[in-house]
N, C-alpha and C positions, 0 to 999 in steps of 0.2 A: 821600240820606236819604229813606228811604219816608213819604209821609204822611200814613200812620196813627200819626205818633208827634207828641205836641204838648209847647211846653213852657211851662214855666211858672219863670218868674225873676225877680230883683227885689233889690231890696237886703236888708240885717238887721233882720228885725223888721216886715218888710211885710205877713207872713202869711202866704206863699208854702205852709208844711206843713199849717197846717189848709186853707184853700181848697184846694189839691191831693189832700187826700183827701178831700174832699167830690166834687169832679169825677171822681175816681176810682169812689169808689163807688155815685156814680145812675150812672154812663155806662159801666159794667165794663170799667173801664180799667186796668189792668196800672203798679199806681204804681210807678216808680225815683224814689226817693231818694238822689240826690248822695251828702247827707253820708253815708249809713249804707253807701255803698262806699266813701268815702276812702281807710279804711285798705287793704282789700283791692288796691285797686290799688299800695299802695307797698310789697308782696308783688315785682311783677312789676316793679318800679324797675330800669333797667341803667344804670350811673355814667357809660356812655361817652353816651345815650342823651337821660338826665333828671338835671341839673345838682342842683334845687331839691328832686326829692323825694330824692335822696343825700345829698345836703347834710347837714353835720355841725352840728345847731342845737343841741350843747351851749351857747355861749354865747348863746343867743338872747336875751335878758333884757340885753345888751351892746348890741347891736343897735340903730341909730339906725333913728329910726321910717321913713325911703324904705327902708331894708335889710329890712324886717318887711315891708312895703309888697310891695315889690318879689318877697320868699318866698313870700309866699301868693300872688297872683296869678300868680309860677311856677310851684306845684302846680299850681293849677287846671287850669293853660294847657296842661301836660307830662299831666296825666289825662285831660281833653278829649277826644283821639283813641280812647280804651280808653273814654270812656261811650260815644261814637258809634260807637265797633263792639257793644258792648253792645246799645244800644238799637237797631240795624238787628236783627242776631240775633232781640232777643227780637220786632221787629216782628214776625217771620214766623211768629210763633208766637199772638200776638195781635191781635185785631181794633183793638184800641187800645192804647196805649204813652203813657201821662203821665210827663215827665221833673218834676223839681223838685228845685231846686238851684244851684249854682253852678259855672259852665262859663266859657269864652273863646265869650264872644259873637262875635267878630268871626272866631274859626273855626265857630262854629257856621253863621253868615251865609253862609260859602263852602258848607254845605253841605246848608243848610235853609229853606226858604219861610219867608219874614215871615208869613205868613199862621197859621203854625202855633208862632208865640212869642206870648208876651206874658211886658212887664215890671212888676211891684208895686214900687210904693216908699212912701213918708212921707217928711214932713219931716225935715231931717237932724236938728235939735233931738230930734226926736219920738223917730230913731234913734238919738241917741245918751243920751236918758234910760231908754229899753226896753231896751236892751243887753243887759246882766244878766238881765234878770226871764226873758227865754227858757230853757227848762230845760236845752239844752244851750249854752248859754254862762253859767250859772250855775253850771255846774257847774265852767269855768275861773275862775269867779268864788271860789269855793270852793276848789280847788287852790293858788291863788293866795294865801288869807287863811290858809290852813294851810298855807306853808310854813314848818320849821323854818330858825330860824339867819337871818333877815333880820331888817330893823327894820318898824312899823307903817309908815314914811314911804316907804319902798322897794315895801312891801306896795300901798300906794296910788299910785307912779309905775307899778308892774307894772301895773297894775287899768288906768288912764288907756292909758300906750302899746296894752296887749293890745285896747284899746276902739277907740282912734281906730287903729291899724292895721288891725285889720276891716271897720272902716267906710270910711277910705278906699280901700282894695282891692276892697271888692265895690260900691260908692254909685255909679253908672251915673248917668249923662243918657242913658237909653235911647233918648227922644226923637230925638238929634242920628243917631240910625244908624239912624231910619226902623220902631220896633219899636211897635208897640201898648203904652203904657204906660197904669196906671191907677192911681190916689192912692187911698190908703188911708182918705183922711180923704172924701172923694166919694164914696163908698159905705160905706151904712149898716148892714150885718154881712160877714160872710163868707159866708153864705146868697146874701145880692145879690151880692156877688164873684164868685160861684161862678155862678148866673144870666149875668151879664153878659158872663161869659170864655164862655161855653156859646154864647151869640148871636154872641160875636166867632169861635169854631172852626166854628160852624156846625154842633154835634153836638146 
């Protein structure tokens, strides 16, 4: 991994997208955002290849919560190798590469300086009351409350499992794997977030 490419990760709700485009745009930094390739990459999914992103989740909603658990952290883990080809590519092509998102830390560790991660988090509480309000997991929040043909009660185990599966999937003790982490609640805007990760990349 060349490194000219830094990352920025962290659990749901820590900030990660606003701070990452702030660092992006004082330091002309070439921002990839995780989420908004997801799908593109399950374009390129081979069944013999990537188990979770072929995976048939018609009954997903069936789903006991280590099984939800266990899918998403598949995805991630089976796309992982397609951002890191991504983002070597587009290194060559820019003087700086900001990733932001969600990845297999512990592949990315085989192939990337500590030096040039860091993780955002908050209280799990804190995460798990924010959840929603983020505009794209509102918007699962909203798919969810308009679904025809189920009951309000069902409406609201959907809402809970879809909540605590995310969180348990991506909620890291960054800490324990040697990574730069930094609390949300320790820094008093994304202004200083964004300052303080600048000091820690040394850009």
């Amino acid at each position: 991994m060349n490194r000219n490419v830094f990352f920025i990760l962290g659990c749901p709700c820590a900030g990660k997208t606003t701070v990452a485009k702030l660092l992006a745009e004082r330091n002309n930094m070439y921002y990839f955002c995780g989420d908004d390739k997801r799908f593109d990459y399950y374009k390129h999914a081979d069944k013999a290849k990537h188990k979770y992103m072929t995976m048939d989740v018609s009954s997903f909603w069936d789903w006991s919560l280590s099984e939800m658990v266990d899918w998403e952290k598949g995805v991630v883990s089976e796309q992982t190798p397609m951002i890191i080809e991504d983002l070597n590519r587009l290194s060559e092509d820019h003087d700086f590469v900001l990733f932001e998102g969600m990845i297999d830390i512990n592949y990315l560790l085989s192939v990337a300086d500590r030096d040039r991660i860091v993780y955002l988090t908050v209280d799990r509480d804190k995460c798990e009351k924010d959840f929603f309000g983020r505009g794209d997991h509102n918007g699962m929040l909203t798919a969810i409350m308009n679904t025809k043909g189920i009951s309000d009660e069902e409406k609201m185990r959907r809402v809970e499992i879809r909540r605590a599966a995310a969180i348990t999937a991506f909620y890291e003790d960054a800490r324990s794997l040697g990574l730069q982490t930094f609390f949300r609640k320790d820094i008093s805007s994304p202004v200083e977030m964004a300052n303080v990760i600048e000091q820690y990349f040394n850009i």
